[in-house]
N, CA, C and O atoms as a GROMACS GRO file, in nm:
protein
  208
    1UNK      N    1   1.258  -0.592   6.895
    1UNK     CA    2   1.308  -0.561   7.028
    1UNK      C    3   1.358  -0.417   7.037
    1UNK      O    4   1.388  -0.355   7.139
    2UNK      N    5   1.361  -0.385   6.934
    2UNK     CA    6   1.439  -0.245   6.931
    2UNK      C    7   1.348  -0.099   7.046
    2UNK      O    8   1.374  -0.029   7.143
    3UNK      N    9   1.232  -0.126   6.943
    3UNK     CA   10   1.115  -0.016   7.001
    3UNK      C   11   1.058  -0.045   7.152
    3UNK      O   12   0.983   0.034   7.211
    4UNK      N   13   1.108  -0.176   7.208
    4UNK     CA   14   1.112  -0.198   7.354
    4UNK      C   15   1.200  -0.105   7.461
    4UNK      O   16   1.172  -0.027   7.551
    5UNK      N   17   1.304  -0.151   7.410
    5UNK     CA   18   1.452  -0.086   7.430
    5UNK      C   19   1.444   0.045   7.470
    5UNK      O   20   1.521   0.074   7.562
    6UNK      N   21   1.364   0.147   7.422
    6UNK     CA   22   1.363   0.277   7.384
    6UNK      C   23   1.286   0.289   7.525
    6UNK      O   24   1.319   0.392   7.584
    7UNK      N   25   1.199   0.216   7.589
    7UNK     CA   26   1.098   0.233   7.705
    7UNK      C   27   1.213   0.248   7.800
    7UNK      O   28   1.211   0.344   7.877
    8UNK      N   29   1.333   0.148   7.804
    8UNK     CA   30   1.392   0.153   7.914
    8UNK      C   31   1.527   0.142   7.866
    8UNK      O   32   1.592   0.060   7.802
    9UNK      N   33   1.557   0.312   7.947
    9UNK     CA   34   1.698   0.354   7.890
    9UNK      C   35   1.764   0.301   7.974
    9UNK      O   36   1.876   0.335   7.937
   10UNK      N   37   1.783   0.223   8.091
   10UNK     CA   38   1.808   0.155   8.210
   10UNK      C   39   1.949   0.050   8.148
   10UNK      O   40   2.065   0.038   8.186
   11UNK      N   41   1.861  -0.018   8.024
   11UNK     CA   42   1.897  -0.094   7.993
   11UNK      C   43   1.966  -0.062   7.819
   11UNK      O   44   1.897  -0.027   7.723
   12UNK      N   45   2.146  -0.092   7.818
   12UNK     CA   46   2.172  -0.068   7.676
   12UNK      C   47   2.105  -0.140   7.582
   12UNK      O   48   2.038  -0.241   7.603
   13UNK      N   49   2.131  -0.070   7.445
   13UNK     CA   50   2.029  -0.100   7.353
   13UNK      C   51   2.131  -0.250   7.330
   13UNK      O   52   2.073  -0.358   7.319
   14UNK      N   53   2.265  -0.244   7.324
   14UNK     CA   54   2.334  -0.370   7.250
   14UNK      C   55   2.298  -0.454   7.341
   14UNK      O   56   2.269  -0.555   7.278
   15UNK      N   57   2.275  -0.481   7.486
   15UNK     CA   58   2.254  -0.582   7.535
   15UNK      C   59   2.129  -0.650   7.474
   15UNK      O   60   2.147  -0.767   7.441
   16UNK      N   61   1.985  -0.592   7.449
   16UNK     CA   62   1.879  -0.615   7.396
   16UNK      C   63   1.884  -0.698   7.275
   16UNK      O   64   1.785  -0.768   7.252
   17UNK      N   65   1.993  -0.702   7.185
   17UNK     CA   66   2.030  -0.754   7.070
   17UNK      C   67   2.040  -0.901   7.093
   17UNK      O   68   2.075  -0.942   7.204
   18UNK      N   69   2.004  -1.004   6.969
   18UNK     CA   70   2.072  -1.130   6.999
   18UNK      C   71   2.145  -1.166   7.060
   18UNK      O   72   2.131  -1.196   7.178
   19UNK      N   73   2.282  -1.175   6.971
   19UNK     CA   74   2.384  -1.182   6.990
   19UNK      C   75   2.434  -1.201   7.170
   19UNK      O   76   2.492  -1.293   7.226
   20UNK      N   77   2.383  -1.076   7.220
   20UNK     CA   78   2.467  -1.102   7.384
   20UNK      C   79   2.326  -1.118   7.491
   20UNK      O   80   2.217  -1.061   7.477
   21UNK      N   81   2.364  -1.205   7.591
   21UNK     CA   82   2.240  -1.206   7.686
   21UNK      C   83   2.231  -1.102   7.758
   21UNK      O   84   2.327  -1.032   7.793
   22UNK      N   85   2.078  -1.077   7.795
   22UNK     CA   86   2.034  -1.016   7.867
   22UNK      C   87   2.043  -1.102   8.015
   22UNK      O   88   2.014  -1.215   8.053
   23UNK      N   89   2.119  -0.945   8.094
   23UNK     CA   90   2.124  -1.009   8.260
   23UNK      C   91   2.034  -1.139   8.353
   23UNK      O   92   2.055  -1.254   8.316
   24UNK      N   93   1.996  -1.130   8.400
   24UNK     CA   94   1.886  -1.201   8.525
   24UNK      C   95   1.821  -1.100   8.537
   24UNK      O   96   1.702  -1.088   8.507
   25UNK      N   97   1.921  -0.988   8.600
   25UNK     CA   98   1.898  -0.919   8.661
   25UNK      C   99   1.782  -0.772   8.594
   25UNK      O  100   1.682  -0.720   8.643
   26UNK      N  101   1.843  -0.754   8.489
   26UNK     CA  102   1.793  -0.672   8.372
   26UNK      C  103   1.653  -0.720   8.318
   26UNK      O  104   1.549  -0.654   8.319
   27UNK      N  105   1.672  -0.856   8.268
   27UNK     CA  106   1.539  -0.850   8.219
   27UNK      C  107   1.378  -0.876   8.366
   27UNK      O  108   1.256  -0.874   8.352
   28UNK      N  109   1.470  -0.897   8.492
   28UNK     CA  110   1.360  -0.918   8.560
   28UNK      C  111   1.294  -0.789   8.598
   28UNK      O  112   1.179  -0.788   8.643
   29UNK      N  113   1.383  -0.652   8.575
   29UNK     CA  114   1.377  -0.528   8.594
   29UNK      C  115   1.213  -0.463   8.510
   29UNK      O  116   1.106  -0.412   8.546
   30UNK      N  117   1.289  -0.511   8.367
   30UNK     CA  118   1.170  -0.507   8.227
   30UNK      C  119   1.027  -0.578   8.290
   30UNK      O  120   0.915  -0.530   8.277
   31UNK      N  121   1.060  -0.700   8.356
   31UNK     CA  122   0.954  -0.780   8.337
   31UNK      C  123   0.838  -0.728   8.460
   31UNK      O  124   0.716  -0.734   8.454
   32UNK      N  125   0.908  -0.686   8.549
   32UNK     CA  126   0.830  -0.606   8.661
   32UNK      C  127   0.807  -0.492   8.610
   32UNK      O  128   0.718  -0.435   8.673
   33UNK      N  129   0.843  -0.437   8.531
   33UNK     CA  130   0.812  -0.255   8.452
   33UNK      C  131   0.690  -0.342   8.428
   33UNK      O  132   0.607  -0.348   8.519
   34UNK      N  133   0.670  -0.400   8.333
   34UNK     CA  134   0.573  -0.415   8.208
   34UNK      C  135   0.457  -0.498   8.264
   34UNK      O  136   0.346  -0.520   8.214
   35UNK      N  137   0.526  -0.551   8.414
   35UNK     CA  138   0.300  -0.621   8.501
   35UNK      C  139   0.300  -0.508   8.574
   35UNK      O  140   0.192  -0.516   8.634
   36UNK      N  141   0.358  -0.396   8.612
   36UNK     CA  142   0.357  -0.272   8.676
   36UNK      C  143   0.196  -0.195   8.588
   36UNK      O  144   0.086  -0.154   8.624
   37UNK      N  145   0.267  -0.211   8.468
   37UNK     CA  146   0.233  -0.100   8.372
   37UNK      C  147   0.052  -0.152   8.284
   37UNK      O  148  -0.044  -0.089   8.239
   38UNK      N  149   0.083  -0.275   8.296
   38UNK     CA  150  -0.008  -0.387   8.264
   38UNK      C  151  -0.096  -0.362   8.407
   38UNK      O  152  -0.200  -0.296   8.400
   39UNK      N  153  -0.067  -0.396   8.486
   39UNK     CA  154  -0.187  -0.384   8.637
   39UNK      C  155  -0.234  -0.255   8.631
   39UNK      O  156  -0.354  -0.242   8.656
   40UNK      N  157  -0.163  -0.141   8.599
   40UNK     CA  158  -0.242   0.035   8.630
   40UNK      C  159  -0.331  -0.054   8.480
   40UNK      O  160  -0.401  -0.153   8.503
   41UNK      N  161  -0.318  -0.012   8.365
   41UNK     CA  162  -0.365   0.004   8.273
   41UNK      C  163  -0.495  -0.107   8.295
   41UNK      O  164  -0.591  -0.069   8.228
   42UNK      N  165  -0.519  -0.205   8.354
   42UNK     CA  166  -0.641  -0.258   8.372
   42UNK      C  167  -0.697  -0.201   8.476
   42UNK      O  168  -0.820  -0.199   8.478
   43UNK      N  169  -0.640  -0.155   8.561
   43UNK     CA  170  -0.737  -0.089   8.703
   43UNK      C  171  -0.786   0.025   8.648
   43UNK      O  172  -0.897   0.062   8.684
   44UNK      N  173  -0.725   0.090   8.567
   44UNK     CA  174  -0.763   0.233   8.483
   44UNK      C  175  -0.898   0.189   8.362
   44UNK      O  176  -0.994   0.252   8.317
   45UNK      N  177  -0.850   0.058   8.342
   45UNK     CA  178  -0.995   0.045   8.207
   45UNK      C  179  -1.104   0.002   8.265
   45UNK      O  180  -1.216   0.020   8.218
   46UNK      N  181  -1.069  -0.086   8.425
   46UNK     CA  182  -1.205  -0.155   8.512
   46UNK      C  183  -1.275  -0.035   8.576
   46UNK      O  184  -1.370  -0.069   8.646
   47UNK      N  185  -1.246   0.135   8.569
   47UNK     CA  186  -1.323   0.190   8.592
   47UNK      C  187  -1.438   0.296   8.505
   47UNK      O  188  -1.537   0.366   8.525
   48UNK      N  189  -1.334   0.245   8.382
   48UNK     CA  190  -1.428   0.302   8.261
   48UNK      C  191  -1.592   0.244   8.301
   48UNK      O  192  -1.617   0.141   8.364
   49UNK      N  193  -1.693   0.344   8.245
   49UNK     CA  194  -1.863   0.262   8.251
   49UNK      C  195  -1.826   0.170   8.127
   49UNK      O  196  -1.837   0.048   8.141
   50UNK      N  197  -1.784   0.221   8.010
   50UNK     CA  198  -1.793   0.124   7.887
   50UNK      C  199  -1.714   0.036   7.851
   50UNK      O  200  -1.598   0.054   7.887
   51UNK      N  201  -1.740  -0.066   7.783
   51UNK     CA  202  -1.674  -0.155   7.830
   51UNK      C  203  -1.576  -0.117   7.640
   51UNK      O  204  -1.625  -0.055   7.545
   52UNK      N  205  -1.428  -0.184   7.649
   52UNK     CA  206  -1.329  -0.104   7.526
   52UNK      C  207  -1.365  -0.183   7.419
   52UNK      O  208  -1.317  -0.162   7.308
   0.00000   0.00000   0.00000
């Protein structure tokens, strides 16, 4: 979880840790970053000619 963390300074690194939960609010933040980032990155490879 650590090298996640580092994507989004948004969010402290100790919350990310076991130990204490992550918000509602926080991780729904992450979870919309990452189908954000996930949707470009396939619209970007569906226009490659070759296929990866």
């Amino acid at each position: 979880m650590q090298a996640a963390t580092a994507q989004y300074p948004s969010i402290p690194t100790d919350q990310a840790e076991a130990p204490r939960k992550i918000s509602r609010a926080a991780r729904r933040r992450v979870h919309a970053r990452e189908r954000r980032v996930r949707r470009t990155q396939r619209s970007l490879r569906a226009q490659l000619p070759t296929a990866w």
